[in-house]
Structures are given as C-alpha cells and as structure tokens.
C-alpha positions as CSV (number, residue, x, y, z in Angstrom):
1,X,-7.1,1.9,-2.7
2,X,-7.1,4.2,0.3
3,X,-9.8,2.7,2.6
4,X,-11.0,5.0,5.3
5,X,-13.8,2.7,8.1
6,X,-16.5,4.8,9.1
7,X,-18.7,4.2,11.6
8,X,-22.0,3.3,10.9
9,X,-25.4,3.1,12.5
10,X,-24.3,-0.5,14.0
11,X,-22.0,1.8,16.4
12,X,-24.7,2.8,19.0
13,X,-26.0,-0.9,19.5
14,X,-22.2,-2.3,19.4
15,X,-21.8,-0.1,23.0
16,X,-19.9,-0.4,25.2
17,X,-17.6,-2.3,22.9
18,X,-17.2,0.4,20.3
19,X,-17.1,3.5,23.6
20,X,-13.0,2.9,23.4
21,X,-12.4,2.2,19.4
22,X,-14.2,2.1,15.9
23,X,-16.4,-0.5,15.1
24,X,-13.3,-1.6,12.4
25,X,-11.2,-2.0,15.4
26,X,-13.5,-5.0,16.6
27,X,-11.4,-8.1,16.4
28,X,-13.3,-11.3,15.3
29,X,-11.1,-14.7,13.8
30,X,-7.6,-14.1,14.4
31,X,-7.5,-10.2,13.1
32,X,-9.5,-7.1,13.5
33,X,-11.7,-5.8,11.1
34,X,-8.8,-3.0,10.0
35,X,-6.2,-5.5,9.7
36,X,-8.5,-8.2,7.3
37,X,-8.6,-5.2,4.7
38,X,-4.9,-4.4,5.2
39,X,-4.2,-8.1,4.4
40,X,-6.1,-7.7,1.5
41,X,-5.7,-4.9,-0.1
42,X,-1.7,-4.2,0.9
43,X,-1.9,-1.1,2.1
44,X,-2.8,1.0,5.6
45,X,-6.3,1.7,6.3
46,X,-7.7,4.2,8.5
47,X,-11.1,5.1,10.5
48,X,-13.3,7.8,10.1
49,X,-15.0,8.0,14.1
50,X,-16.5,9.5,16.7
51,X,-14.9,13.2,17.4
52,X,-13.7,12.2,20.7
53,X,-11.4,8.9,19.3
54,X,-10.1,11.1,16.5
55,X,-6.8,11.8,18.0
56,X,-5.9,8.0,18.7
57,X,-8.1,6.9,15.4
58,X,-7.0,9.3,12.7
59,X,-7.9,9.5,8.6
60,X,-5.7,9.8,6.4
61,X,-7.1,10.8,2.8
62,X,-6.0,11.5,-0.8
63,X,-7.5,12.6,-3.8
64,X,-9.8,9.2,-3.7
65,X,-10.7,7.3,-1.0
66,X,-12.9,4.6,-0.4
67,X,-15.4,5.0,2.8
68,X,-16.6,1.8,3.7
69,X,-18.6,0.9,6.8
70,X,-16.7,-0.6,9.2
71,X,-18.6,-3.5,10.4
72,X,-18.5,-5.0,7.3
73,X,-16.2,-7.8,7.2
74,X,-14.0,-7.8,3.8
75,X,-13.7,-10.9,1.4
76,X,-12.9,-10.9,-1.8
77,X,-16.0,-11.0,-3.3
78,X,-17.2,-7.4,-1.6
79,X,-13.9,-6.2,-2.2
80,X,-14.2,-6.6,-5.8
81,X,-17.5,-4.9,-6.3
82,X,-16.5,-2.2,-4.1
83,X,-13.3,-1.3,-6.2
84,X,-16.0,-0.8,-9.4
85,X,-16.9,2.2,-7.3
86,X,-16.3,5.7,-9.4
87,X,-16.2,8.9,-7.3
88,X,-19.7,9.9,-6.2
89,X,-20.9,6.4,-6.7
90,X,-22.1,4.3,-3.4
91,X,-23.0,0.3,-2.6
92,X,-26.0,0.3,-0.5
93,X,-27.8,-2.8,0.9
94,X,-31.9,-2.3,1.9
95,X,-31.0,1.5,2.4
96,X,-27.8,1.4,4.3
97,X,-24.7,3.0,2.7
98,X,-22.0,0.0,2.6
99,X,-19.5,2.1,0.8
100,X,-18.9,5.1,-1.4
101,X,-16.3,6.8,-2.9
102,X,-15.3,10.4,-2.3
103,X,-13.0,12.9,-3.0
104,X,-10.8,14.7,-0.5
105,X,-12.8,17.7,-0.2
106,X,-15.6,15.4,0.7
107,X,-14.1,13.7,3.9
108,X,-15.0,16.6,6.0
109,X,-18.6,16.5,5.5
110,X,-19.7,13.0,4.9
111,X,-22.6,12.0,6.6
112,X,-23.1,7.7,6.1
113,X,-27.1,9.0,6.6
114,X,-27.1,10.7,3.6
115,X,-27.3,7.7,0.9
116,X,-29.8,10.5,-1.3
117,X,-26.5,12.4,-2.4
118,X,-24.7,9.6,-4.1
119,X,-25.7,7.5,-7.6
120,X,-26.5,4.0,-5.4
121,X,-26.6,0.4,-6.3
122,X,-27.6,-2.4,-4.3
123,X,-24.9,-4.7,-3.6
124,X,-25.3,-8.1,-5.4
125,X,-22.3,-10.2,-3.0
126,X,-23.4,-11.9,0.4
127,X,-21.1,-10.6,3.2
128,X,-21.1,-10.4,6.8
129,X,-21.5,-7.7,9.0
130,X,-21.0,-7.2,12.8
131,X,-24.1,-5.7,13.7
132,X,-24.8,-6.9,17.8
133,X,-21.8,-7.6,20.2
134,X,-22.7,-11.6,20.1
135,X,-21.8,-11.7,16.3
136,X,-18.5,-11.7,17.1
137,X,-18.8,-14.6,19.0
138,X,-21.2,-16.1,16.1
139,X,-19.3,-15.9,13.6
140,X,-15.7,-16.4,15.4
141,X,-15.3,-20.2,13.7
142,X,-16.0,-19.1,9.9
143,X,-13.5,-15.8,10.5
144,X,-10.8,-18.0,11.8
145,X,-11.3,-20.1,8.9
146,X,-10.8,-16.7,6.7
147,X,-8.0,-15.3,8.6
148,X,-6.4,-18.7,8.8
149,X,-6.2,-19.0,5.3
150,X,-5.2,-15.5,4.5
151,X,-2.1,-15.8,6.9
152,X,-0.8,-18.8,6.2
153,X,-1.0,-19.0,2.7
154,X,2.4,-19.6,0.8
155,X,3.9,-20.1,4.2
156,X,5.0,-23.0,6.3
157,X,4.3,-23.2,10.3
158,X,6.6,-24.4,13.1
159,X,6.8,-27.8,13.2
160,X,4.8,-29.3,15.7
161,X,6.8,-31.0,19.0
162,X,6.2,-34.6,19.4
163,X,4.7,-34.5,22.4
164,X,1.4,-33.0,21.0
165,X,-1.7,-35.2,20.2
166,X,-3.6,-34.0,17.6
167,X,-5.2,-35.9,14.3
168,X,-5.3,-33.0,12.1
169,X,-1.6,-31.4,11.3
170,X,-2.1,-30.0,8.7
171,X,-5.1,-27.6,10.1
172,X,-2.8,-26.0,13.3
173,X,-0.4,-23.4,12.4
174,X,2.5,-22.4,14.5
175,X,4.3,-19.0,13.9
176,X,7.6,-18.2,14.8
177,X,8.5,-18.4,18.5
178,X,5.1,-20.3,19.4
179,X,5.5,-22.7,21.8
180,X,3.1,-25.9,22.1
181,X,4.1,-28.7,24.3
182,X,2.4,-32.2,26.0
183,X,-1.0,-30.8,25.0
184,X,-3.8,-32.3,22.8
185,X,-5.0,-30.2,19.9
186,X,-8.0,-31.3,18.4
187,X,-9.1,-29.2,15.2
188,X,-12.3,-30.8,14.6
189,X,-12.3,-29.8,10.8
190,X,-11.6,-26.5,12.5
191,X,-8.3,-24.6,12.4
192,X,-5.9,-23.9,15.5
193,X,-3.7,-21.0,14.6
194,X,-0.7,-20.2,17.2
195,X,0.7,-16.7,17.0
196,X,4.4,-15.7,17.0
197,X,6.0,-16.0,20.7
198,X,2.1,-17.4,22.0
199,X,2.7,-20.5,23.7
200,X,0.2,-23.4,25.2
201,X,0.9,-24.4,28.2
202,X,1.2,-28.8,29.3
203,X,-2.0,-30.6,29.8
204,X,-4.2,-27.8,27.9
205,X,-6.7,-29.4,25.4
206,X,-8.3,-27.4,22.7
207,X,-11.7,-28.7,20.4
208,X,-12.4,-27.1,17.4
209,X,-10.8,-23.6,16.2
210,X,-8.7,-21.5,18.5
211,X,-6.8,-18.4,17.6
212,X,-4.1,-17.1,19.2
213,X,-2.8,-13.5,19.0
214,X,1.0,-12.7,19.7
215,X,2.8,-13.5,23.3
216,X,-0.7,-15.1,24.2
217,X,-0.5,-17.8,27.0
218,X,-3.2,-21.0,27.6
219,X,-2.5,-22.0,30.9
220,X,-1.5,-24.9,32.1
221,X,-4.3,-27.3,32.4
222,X,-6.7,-25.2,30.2
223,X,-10.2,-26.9,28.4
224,X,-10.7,-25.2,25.1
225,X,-14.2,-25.5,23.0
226,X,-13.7,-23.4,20.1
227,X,-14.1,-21.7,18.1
228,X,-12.2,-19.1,20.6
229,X,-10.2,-16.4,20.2
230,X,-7.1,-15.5,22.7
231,X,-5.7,-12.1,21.3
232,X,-2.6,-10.7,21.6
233,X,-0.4,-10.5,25.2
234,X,-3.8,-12.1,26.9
235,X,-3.2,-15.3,29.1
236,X,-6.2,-17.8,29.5
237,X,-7.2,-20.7,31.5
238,X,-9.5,-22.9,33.0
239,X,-12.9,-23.6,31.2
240,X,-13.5,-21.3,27.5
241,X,-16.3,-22.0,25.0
242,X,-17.0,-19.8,22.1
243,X,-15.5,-16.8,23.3
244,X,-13.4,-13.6,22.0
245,X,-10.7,-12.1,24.2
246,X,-9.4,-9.0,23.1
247,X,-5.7,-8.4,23.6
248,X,-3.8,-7.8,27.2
249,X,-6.9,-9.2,28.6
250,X,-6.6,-12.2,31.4
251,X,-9.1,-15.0,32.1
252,X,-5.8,-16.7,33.4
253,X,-7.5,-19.4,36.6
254,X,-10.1,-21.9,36.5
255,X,-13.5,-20.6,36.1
256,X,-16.1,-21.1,33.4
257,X,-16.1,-18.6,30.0
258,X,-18.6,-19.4,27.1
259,X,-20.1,-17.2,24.1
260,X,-18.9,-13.9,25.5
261,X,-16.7,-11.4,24.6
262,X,-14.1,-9.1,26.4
263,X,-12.0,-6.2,25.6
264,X,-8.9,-4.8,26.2
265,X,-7.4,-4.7,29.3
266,X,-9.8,-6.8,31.2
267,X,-9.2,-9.3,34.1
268,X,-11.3,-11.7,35.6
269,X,-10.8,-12.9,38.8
270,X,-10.2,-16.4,39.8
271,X,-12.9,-18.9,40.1
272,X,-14.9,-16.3,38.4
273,X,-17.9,-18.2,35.9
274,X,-21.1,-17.1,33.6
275,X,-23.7,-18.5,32.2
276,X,-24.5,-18.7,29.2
277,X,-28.0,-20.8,29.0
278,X,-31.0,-19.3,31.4
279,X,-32.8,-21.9,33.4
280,X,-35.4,-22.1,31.4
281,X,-34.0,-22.6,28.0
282,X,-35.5,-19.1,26.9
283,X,-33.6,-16.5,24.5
284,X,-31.3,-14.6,25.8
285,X,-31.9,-10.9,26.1
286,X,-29.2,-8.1,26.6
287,X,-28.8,-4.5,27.4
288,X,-28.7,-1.9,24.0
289,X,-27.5,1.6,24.4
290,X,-29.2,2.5,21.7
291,X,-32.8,1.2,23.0
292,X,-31.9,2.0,26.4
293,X,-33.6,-1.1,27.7
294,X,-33.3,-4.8,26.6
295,X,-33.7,-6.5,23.6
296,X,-33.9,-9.8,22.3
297,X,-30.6,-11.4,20.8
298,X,-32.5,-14.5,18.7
299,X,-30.1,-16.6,20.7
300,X,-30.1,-19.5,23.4
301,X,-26.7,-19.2,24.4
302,X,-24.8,-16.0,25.5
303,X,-23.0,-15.0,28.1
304,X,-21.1,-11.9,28.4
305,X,-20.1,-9.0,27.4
306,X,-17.5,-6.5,29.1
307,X,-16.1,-3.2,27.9
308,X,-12.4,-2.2,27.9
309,X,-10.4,-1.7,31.4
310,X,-13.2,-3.6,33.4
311,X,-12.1,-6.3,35.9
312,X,-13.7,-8.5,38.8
313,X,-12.5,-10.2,42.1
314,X,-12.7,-13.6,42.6
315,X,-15.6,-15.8,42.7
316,X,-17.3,-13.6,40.9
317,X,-20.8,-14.8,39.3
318,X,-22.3,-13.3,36.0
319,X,-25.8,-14.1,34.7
320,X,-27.2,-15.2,31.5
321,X,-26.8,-12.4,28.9
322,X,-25.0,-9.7,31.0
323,X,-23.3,-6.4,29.5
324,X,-20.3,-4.9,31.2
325,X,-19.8,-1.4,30.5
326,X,-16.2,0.3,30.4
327,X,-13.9,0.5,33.5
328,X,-16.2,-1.3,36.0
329,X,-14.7,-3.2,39.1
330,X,-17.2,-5.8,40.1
331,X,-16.7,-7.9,43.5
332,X,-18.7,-9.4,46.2
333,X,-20.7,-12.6,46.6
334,X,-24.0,-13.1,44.4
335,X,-25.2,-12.3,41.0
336,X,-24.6,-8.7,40.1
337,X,-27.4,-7.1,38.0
338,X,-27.3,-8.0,34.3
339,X,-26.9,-4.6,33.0
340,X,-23.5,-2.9,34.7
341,X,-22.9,0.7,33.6
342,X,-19.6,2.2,33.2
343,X,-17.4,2.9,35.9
344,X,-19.3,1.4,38.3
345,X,-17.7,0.3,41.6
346,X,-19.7,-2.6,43.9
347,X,-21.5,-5.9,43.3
348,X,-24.6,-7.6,43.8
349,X,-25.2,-5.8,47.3
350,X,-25.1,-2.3,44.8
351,X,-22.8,-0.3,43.1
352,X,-21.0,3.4,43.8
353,X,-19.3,5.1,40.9
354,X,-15.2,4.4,40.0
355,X,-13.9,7.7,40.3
356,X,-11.7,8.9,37.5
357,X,-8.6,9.6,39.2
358,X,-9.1,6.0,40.5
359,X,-9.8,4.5,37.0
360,X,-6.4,6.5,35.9
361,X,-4.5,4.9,38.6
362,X,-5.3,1.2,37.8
363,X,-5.1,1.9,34.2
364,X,-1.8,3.3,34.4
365,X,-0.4,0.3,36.8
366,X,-2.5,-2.3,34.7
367,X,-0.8,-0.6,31.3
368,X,2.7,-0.1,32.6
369,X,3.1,-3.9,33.4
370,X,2.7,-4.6,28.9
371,X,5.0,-1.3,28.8
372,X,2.4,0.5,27.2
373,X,1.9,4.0,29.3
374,X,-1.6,5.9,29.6
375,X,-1.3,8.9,27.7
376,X,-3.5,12.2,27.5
377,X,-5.3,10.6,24.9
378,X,-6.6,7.6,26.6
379,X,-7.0,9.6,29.6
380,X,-9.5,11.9,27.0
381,X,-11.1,9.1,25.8
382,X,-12.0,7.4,29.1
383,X,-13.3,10.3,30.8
384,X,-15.2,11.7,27.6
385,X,-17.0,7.9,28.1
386,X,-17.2,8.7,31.9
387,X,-19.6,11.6,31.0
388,X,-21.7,9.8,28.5
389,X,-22.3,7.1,30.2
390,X,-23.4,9.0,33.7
391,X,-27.2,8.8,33.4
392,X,-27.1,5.2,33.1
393,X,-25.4,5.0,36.6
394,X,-27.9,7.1,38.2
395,X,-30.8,4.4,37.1
C-alpha cells in the first residue's frame, strides 16, 4: 500500500498545532500519526499538505495510492476496510471523505471536498480521529495502550534495575539504552514505555501510562500522572498530568503541567504553572482559527496549548484553556490573555510582535544545541506562518 495523509477539514481547527506540520505528523501515544501506519503497514508513508510545507512534507506516489485523511488514527480494523478500496472507490463517514484511492494522474488534483466524484461507502468500523487539539490529550492513555502493544510485541525490554518500585513489571517496557533508577513506577493497569537512550531520573514517580520518546530525560524528583507523553530529546520535570510533549521540547523545573499539549521546540520557564479547571467548575472554552473566536471544548479540564518554537520565562502563569500560537516569547508577572497569537513578544502587561530575524536567531541557537540546523525550509515555513497569522496580532 502506498499511503499518502492528506489534510482534511480538521486542519483549520487543529491551528496552531498543524501551522508547522500535517495533521498526520501529530504525535499522540508513543508515535505520530505517520509512524502508527508505517508500523502497520511496513512501508513509508507520506503527506499530501498545505503548499507552503510541501518542501519539508513531500508525496511520493505510484500507479495506486491510498489517500487517507490524516487525523484518523489507524488500527487494524480501519486498515482492513480501507485496503477493500478499488481505484476510484472512497470510505466516507456522515459526508467526510476518510479515504479513497487514486491513480497517479489524480494526485495533482485531488480535492478531499469533492466526495461527489468517487463511488462512496460509509465506513462500518469505529475509529478515532483527532479532530480538536485536546483529543490528543483525551485519548493519550488508549494510544499508549495501542502503540505499546505494537512496539513491543515479539520483543523483550531491558530488565528492570532493582532499585525500582513498581507492582506491575510486566506493563513497563525498557528499550535499549534506557535508563531507570531509585524511582517508583506505578502502571495502574496502564503501560510505562521507556524509549531507547531515555532515562528517569532518582526519586521521579510515575501513575498510570507514560511514554517516552528517544534520549528523553524525567528529572530528578519528577511527579508523573499519566497518561503523559515525553517525546523524543525532550526533558521534563516537576508536576505533569495528562499531557503531550512533542519532541526537543523542555518543561525541565518544578512547575505544574496538566491536560495540555506542546510542540516542538518549546521551553517553559521555571516555576512556570496552568490551570487546567476554571474557578467555577465551568467548561472550558478555547480559541479556533477556524471560528475566529472561542468555542466550547465539552470539557472540564484543559489547560494548554502552545505551538512549535514558543517559550516563556520563569514564573510564568497560564489560564484555564489558553492557546499558544507559534514562536511566541511570553514573560512578565500576571496572567497573559488566553488567546496568544503567533510571534507575539510581551506578557500580561501586552504584547509587541517577535520580529523574524529575531525568531531566526533563537531558532537557530535553540536548534544547533540537538545538532539539527535551521534551514531555508524552516526559515519558509515560519515566515509563510508569520504572514498568516498577522491580523490576529493586530486584534
């Protein structure tokens, strides 16, 4: 099967996570939406994206290909209905094209609005979908689950030192190189999945499911309520509830973290803490691109939510429910609005706008450290989002 991830109409109210990367480069559970169909199918997959992410996010076609939507998270029961697909035949569910399949001259011009050119049936499997940025942090605990079980199967962790406390062995999973001393690890019928050359630090103690990407780092002293996600080269400490780090991000000091999500190349500052719960008990409501205004999650708890390459000083505060766009630099004493745009520059006093050459600096300091450089392409990238996101810095 040669999969090619579209992006679907989930993109626009998946902002500002999805300004940088697909919306099947999201990760949730231990992988990202692109690598769960890899696993499964055996073979590369690639995206079919916004213009501007093209470059970095290529497609790669052949004479059939299977576009699927790329918030759709693959099991084996979608998988299999999906592979029943004939050229020119599509899944759809209520309307919305899940996946078709196309030939190569096709590619070019597909259009995921225009279900009326393809022989449709409705899908008949449940599945689940990333559709809001807080379903990644929703369904965290049963993608762990999936992923834990799809990575470890047929092969045998690390053995566990004897200096960790747990009551569940057989649900924590080192890989090679991981590194887990004096700590207690409590799965909670969960699972607690340590990636190759991650390592948790002494006196950290983990509840419920935790995933950890490559060369990730819990600090020393960390409290872990899962399930959580650490991903790859990100370090964490302090306080974390039901959240999803993307990878060569840092929440590294104490500080409270619960039911958000961050992205790439994020730091917070020491001491820095959100909320998650509003005073009143009330559902939370957060910031949509696509709406323009504020919408209601359907959720009590949710904290927040912060783009790629955006960082704050210490101390910093965060409300109930508030969405971080992409390279913002937030400081100061107080409580910041709830809705930061993009390249913003300030705090709770107000907010001036992080010149690019500025952005590139820090990037290229913040990248060169993982000896990753900032190329042309992610220079592209952030200032094609800088322009996009300039009327909501004027409001």
């Amino acid at each position: 099967m040669n999969i090619i991830l579209f992006d679907g109409q989930e993109r626009e109210n998946l902002l500002p996570l999805t300004f940088t990367r697909p919306a099947g480069d999201l990760r949730i559970g231990i992988l990202t939406i692109k690598e769960k169909w890899e696993k499964y199918i055996g073979a590369e997959v690639s995206f079919l994206t916004q213009d501007y992410l093209k470059e970095k996010f290529p497609y790669k076609c052949k004479e059939q290909n299977y576009l699927i939507n790329g918030s759709v998270i693959p099991d084996k029961n979608i998988i299999e209905e999906i592979k029943r697909l004939k050229i020119g035949q599509a899944l759809v569910k209520d309307g919305e094209l899940l996946a078709v399949v196309a030939g190569e001259n096709e590619i070019g011009r597909f259009n995921y609005k225009n279900i009326n050119e393809f022989d449709t049936a409705e899908v008949e499997s449940d599945f689940n979908k990333i559709e809001y940025p807080w379903d990644i942090f929703s369904l965290n605990g049963k993608e762990i689950e999936n992923d834990f079980k799809l990575l470890t199967a047929g092969k045998k962790s690390q053995k566990l030192s004897k200096t960790v406390n747990t009551n569940e062995p057989e649900n924590i999973f080192l890989e090679e190189g991981a590194k887990a001393e004096f700590v207690t690890l409590i799965p909670d019928k969960g699972y607690i999945y340590i990636g190759r050359d991650a390592e948790i630090m002494p006196g950290s103690i983990v509840k419920g499911s935790l995933a950890m990407g490559e060369h990730s780092v819990l600090k020393i002293g960390a409290k872990i309520y899962g399930p959580t996600t650490l991903g790859p080269y990100s370090k964490a400490g302090g306080e974390i509830n039901n959240s999803v780090i993307w990878g060569y991000s840092n929440k590294g000091h104490d500080g409270f973290l619960g039911n958000s999500v961050l992205g790439q190349w994020c730091n917070l500052g020491a001491d820095t803490n959100n909320s998650n719960l509003k005073n009143n008990y009330a559902e939370v409501k957060l910031w949509n691109y696509k709406k323009k205004g504020f919408i209601k999650s359907g959720l009590q708890f949710c904290g927040l939510i912060m783009g790629d390459h955006s960082k704050c000083g210490i101390n910093t505060m965060f409300n109930t429910g508030t969405v971080v766009g992409v390279s913002a630099n937030i400081f100061g004493s107080g409580f910041p609005r709830n809705f930061i745009p993009s390249f913003s520059w300030g705090g709770a006093s107000g907010f001036t706008t992080y010149k690019l050459p500025k952005v590139f600096e820090t990037a290229k300091l913040v990248m060169q450290r993982r000896d990753i450089e900032l190329d042309d392409t992610e220079k592209l990238i952030l200032k094609t989002v800088f322009e996009q996101t300039e009327e909501f810095r004027s409001r």
